[in-house]
C-alpha positions in Angstrom: -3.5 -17.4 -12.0 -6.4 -17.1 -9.8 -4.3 -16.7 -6.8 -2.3 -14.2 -8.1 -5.0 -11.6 -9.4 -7.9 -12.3 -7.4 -7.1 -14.3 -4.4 -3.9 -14.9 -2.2 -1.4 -12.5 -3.2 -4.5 -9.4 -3.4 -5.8 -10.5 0.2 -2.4 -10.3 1.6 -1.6 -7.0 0.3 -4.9 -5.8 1.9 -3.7 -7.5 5.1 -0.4 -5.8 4.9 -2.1 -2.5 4.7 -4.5 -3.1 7.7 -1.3 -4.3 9.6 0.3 -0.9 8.5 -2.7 0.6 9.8 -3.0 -0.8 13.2 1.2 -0.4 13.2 0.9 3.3 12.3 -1.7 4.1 15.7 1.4 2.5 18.2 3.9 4.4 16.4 4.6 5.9 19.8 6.1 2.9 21.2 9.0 2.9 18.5 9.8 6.4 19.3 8.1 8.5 17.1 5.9 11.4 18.6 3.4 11.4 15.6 0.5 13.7 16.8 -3.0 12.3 16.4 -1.6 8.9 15.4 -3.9 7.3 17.3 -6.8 8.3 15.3 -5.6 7.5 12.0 -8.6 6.7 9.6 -8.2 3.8 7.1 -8.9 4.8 3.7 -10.2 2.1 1.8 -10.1 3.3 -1.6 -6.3 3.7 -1.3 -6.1 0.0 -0.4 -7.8 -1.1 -3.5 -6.3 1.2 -5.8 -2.8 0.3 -4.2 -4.1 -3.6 -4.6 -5.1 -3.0 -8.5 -2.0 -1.1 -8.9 -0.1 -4.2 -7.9 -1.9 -7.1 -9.5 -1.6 -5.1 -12.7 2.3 -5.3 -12.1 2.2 -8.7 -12.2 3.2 -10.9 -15.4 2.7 -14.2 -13.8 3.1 -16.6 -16.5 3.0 -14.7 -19.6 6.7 -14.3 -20.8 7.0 -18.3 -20.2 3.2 -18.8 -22.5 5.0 -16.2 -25.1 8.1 -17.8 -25.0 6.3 -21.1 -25.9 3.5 -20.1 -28.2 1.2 -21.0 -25.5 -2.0 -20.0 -27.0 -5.3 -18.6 -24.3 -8.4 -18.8 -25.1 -10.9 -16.8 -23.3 -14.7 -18.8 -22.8 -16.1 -21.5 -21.0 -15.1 -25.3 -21.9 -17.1 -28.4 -21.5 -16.5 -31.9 -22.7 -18.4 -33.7 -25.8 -16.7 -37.2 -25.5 -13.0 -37.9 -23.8 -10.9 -36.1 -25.6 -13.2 -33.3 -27.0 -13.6 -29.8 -25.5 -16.4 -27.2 -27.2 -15.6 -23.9 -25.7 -18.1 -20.7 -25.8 -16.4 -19.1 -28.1 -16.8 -21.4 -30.9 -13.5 -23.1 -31.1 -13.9 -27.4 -30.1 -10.3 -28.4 -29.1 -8.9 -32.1 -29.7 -5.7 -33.2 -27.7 -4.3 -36.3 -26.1 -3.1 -34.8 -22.8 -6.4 -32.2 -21.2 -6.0 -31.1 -17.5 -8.9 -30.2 -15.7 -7.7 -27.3 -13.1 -11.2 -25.4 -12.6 -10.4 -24.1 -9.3 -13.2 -24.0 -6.7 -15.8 -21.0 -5.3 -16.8 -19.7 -1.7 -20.4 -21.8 -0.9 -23.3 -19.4 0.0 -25.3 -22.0 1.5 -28.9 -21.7 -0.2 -30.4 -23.2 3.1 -30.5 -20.4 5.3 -33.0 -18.0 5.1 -32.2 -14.7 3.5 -28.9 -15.3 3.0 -28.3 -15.4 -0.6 -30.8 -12.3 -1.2 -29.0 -10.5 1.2 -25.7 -10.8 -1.5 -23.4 -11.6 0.9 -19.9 -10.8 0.1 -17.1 -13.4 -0.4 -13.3 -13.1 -0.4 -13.8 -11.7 -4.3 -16.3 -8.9 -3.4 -14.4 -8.1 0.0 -11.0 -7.9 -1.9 -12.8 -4.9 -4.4 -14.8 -3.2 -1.6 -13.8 0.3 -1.1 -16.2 0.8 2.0 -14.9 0.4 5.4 -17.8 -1.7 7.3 -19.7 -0.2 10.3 -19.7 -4.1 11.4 -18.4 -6.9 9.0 -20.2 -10.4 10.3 -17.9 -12.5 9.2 -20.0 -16.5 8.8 -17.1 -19.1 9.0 -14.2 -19.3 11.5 -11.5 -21.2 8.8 -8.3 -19.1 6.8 -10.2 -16.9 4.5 -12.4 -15.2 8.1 -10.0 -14.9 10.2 -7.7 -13.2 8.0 -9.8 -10.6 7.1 -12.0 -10.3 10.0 -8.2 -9.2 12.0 -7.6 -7.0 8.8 -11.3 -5.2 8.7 -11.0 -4.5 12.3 -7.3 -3.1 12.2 -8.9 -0.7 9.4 -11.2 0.2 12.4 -14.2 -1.9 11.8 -16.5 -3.9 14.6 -15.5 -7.8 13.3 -17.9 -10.6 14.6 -16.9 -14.2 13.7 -19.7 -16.6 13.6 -18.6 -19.9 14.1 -21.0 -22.8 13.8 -18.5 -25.6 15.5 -16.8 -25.2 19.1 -13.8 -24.0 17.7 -13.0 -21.8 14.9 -9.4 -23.7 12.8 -11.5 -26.6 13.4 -8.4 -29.2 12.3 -5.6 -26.7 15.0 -4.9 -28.2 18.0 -7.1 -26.4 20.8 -3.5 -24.5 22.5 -2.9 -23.0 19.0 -6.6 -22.1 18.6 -7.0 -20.4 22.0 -3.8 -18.3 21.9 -4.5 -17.1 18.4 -8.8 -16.4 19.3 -6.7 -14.2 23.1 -4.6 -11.9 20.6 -7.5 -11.1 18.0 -9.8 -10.9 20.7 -7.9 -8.5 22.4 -7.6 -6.4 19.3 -11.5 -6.2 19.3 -12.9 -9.2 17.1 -15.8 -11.1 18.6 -16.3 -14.5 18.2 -19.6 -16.3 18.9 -18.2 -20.2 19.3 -21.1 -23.0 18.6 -23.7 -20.6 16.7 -25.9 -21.1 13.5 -26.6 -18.8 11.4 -30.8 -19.4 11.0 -32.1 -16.4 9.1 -30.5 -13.2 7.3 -32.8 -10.2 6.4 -31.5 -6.8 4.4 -28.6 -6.0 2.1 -25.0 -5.8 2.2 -23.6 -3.1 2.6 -26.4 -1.3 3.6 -28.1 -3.2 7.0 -28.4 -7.2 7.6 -30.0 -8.8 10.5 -28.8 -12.2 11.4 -30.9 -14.6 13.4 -28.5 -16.8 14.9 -28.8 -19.7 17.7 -26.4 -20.7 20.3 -27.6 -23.7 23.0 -31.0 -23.3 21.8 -31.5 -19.9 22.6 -31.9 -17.5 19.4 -30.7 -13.8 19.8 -30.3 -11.3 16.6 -26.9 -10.2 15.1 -27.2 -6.6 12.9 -24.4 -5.5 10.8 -23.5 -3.2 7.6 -22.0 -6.1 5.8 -21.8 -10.3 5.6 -18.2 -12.1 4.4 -19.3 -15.9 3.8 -16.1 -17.8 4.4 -18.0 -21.7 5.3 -16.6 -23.5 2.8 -15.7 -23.8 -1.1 -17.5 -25.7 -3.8 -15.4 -26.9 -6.8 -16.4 -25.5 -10.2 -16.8 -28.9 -12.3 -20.6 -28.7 -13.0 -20.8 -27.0 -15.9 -17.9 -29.2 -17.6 -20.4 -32.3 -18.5 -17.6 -35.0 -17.3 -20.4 -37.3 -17.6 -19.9 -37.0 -21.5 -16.7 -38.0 -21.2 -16.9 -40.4 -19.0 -15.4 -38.8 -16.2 -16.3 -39.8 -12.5 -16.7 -37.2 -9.8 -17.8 -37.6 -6.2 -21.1 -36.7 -4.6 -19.6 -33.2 -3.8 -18.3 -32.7 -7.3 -14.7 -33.0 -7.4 -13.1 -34.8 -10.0 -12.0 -38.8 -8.9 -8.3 -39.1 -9.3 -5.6 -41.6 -8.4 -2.6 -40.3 -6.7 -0.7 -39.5 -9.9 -3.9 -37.3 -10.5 -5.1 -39.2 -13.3 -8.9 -39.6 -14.3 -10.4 -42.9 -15.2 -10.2 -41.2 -18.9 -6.6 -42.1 -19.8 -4.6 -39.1 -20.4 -7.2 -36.7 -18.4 -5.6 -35.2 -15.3 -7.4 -32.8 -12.5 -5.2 -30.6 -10.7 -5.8 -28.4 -7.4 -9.0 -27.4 -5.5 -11.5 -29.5 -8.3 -9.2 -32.6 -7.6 -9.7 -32.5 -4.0 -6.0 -31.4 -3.5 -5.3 -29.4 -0.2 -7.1 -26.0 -0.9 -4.1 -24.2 -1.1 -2.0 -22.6 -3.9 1.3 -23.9 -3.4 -0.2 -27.8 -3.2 -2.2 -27.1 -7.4 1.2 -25.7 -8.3 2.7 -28.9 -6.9 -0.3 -31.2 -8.5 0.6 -29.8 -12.3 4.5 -31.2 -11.4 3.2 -34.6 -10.3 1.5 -34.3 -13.8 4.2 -33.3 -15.5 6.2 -36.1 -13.8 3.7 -38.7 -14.9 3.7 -37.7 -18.9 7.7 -37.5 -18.7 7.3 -41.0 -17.2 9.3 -40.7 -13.8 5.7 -40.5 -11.8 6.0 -39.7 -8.2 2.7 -39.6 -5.8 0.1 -37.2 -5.2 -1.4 -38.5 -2.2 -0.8 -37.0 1.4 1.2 -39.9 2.3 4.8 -39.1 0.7 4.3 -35.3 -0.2 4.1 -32.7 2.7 0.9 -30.3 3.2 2.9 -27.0 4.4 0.4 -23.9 5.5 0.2 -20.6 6.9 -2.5 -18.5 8.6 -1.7 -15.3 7.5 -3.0 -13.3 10.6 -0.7 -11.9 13.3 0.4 -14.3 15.0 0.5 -16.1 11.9 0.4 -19.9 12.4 2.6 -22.2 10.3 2.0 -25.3 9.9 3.2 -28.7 8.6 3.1 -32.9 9.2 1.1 -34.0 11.7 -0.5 -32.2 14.8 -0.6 -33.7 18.0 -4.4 -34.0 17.7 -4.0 -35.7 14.8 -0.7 -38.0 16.0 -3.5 -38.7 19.3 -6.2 -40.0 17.0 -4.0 -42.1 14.7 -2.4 -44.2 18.1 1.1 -42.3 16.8 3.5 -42.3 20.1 6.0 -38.5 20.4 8.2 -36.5 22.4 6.6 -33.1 22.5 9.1 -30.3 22.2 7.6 -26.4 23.3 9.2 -23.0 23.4 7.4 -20.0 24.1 8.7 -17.1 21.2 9.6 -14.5 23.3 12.4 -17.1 24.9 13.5 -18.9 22.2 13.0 -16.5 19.3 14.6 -13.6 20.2 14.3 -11.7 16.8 10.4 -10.9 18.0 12.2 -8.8 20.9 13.5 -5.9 18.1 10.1 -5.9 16.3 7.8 -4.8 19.5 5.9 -6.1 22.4 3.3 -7.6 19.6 5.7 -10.0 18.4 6.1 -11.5 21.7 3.1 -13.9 21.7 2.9 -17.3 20.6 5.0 -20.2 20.8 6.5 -23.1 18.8 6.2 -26.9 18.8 7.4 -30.0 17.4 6.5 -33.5 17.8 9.4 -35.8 17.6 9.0 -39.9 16.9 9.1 -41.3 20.3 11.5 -44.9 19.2 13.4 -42.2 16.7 14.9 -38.4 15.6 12.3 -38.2 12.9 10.5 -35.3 13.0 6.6 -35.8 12.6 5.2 -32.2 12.6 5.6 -28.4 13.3 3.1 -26.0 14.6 4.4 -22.1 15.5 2.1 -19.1 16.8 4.0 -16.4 16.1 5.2 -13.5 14.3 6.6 -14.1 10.5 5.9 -18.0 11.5 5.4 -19.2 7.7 9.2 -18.1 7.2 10.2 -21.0 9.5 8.5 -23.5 7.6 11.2 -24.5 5.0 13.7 -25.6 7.1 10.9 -28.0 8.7 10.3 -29.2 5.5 13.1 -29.9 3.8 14.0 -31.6 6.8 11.2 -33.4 6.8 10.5 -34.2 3.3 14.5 -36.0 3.6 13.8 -37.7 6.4 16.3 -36.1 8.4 17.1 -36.1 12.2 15.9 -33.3 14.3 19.6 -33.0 15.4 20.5 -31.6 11.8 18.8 -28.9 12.4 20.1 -28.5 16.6 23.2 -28.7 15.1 23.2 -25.9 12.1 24.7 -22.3 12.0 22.3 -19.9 11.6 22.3 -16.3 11.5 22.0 -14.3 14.3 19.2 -12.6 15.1 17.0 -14.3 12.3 13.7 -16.0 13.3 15.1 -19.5 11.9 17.5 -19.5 14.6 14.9 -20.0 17.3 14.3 -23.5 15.8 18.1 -24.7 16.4 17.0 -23.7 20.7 13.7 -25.4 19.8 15.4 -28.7 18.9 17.9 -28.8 21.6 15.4 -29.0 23.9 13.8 -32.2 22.8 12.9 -35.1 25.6 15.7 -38.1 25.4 14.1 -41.2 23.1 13.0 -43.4 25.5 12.7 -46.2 22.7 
């Protein structure tokens, strides 16, 4: 429920509106003479209100919990012994199934100076912030800062990234990473590669002072406001598994087996607090292995035999799933490498503006077979080619299957049919 009230589906309406934004100042270059478009002001008050407006619209699950007599208690729980819960609100709840699925929280890391006095924003504040930053200092180059550090500066903001590694997308292959850091760069988003945050002084949302160092040499960073985005923290220590015997690791996630079971038999942990992939659509997928388990037809967990789809929701978006070449490189994992630039292969990015022309697509193709081992594209509306991928994928299906399929012209999808064609001759 999380994601759909106060994380995914909030922060992309808020990136739709900053796209509409930076769409609206270039409306001159789909024919429309709109005088002073060019200066258009953001107005951050009408994002949020548009934002509440929409997750209030949304029922989620609620017809299916009336329609069941799922009852919803409201409170904190925490385990007494295995199969007891005591919630804050009195009631102490008995049951022989219990599913831990506490989600996880952005970490402010207590370590640096300042920081946490400073009350730095995360993707929660950010998402209810009706002030449009003089400078937002975005600390962490991974999904949740570059999304909004492209959004805040399409409102008009000045965006720095501060990236601590050499690269931000640290687990991207470096081709994907560069041509995403060109276009955001040349929409006016700084990124300082290989720096530390040290020391913070002031408020956000008022003035902040970073000291940050970069190859030893320390410079100061000042800004109106700080989005941490280096790194989530699960939210399992307040549940006292130790009562119930429940093991955990040394950064707090729950232990599971690949059919998500605890070492409590008939306790389950689902999603981020499992150590899942931190992504929505992987917890929603963890609660049907579950579900699969206690109807006894139990089917894996684990990354091997279930694919890891994701998208970068910036523009270019990337999409992503299987293995990337850096990954296939480390593992000793011989491919054909199959490329096509999206301007040339995808022509549907021709009718949506010179902005859609960037990026490119790639597969990686078994070398001694047709499988199809993974699927990285830097482009436009990328994510909506990921489901052909997969399914193709997740049947273990020649890339020809998809070379040889109808698709409708001009839809994005049919660039992959061109992609596939293209694919080096097996020399296995």
């Amino acid at each position: 429920m999380d994601a759909l009230r106060i994380a995914c589906l909030p922060a992309k309406s808020v990136i739709h509106a900053s796209t509409m934004a930076w769409e609206a100042r270039m409306t001159n270059q789909h024919g429309l003479a709109i005088p002073g478009a060019a200066d258009l002001k953001s107005d951050l008050s009408l994002v949020e209100k548009r934002k509440v407006l929409m997750v209030d619209n949304i029922n989620g699950f609620k017809d299916s919990f009336d329609k069941f007599n799922v009852e919803i208690l409201e409170g904190e729980g925490r385990f007494l012994e295995p199969k007891v819960i005591q919630v804050s609100n009195g009631r102490r709840l008995t049951a022989d199934t219990i599913i831990i699925s506490t989600g996880s929280r952005a970490f402010i890391d207590p370590s640096i100076p300042g920081l946490v006095a400073s009350s730095p924003m995360t993707h929660v504040e950010l998402l209810d912030n009706e002030v449009l930053p003089s400078h937002l200092i975005v600390i962490g180059g991974g999904y949740v800062g570059l999304e909004f550090a492209q959004a805040y500066c399409r409102f008009g903001a000045k965006v720095t990234v501060v990236q601590r590694q050499q690269q931000v997308l640290v687990k991207e292959d470096k081709d994907v990473v560069d041509a995403l850091v060109s276009v955001m760069e040349s929409e006016g988003v700084c990124f300082l590669m290989n720096t530390e945050v040290k020391s913070v002084e002031g408020k956000c949302g008022d003035i902040v002072t970073l000291t940050v160092e970069s190859n030893g040499k320390s410079t100061r960073l000042q800004g109106s406001h700080i989005l941490v985005s280096a790194g989530r923290l699960p939210n399992t220590e307040e549940l006292d598994l130790a009562k119930a015997g429940i093991k955990a690791t040394s950064s707090g996630h729950v232990v599971v087996n690949d059919q998500l079971q605890t070492v409590v038999d008939g306790v389950y942990a689902s999603g981020d607090c499992a150590n899942s992939p931190y992504f929505t659509h992987m917890g929603w997928d963890d609660h049907r292995v579950i579900l699969s388990h206690i109807l006894g037809h139990p089917r894996r967990a684990g990354t091997v035999g279930r694919l890891v789809p994701s998208v970068l929701f910036t523009s270019p978006e990337v999409a992503q799933v299987g293995l990337r070449e850096k990954e296939a490189k480390a593992a000793g994992i011989d491919y054909r490498l199959v490329t096509a630039p999206m301007a040339s292969t995808f022509l549907r990015t021709h009718t949506l503006g010179t902005h859609a022309l960037s990026g490119f697509a790639k597969a990686l193709v078994a070398k001694d077979s047709d499988k199809i081992l993974g699927f990285t594209a830097l482009g436009v509306n990328a994510g909506e080619l990921l489901a052909v991928i997969t399914l193709a994928m997740q049947q273990n299906l020649d890339y020809q299957v998809i070379e040889d399929l109808i698709i409708t012209h001009p839809t994005l999808n049919e660039g992959l049919a061109l992609l596939f064609m293209s694919v080096p001759p097996s020399t296995g």
